[in-house]
C-alpha positions in Angstrom: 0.0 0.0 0.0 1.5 3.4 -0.6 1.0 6.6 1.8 -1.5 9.4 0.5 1.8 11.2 0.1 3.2 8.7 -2.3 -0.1 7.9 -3.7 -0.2 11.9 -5.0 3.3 11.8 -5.7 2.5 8.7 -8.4 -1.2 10.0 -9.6 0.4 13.9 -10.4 3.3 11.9 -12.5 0.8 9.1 -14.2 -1.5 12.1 -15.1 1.4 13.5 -17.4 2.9 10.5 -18.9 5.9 10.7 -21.0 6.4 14.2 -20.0 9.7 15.0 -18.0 7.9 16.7 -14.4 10.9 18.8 -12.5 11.2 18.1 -8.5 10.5 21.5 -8.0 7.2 21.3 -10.3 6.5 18.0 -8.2 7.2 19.7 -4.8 5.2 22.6 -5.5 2.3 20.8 -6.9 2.1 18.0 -3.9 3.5 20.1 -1.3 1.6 23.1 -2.2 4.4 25.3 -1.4 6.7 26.5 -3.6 9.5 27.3 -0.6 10.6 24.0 1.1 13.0 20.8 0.9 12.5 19.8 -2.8 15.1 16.5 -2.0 12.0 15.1 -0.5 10.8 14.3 -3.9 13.8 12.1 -4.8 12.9 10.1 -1.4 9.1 9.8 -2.3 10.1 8.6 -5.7 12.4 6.2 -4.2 10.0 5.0 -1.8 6.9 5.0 -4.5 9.7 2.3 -6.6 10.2 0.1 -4.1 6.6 -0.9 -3.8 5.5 -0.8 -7.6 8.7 -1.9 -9.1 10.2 -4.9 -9.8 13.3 -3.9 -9.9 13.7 -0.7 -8.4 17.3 -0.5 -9.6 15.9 -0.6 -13.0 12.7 1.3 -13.0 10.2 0.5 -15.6 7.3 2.8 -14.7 8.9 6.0 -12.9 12.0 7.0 -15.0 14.7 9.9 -14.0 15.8 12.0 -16.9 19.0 13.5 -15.3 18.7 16.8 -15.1 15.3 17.4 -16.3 13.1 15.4 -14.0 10.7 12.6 -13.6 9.1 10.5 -16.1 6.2 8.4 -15.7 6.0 5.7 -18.5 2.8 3.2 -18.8 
């Protein structure tokens, strides 16, 4: 089961799939802030792999484009 944190985290990326989403777009989107700890993105993303990968060392689903963002792939 994921955490209503995660679950937004994973419904705001699988509402714009293929489309590279920034940690700041994530943070201020989820978070509602736009002022705050965006590396809490990177540990919501790792935690949302865990439970709906695989392999989370080898994503299928939730991609990182380095340097752009976050992917979501179907």
């Amino acid at each position: 089961p994921l955490s209503e944190r995660e679950y937004e985290v994973l419904e705001y990326l699988a509402k714009n799939p293929g489309r590279s989403i920034t940690p700041d777009e994530i943070f201020s989107a989820i978070w509602k802030t736009k002022f705050g700890d965006i590396t809490a993105v990177a540990v919501y993303i790792q935690r949302i792999r865990k439970k709906i990968e695989e392999d989370p060392s080898k994503p299928k689903y939730i991609l990182t484009n380095f340097g752009m963002g976050y992917q979501f792939e179907k």
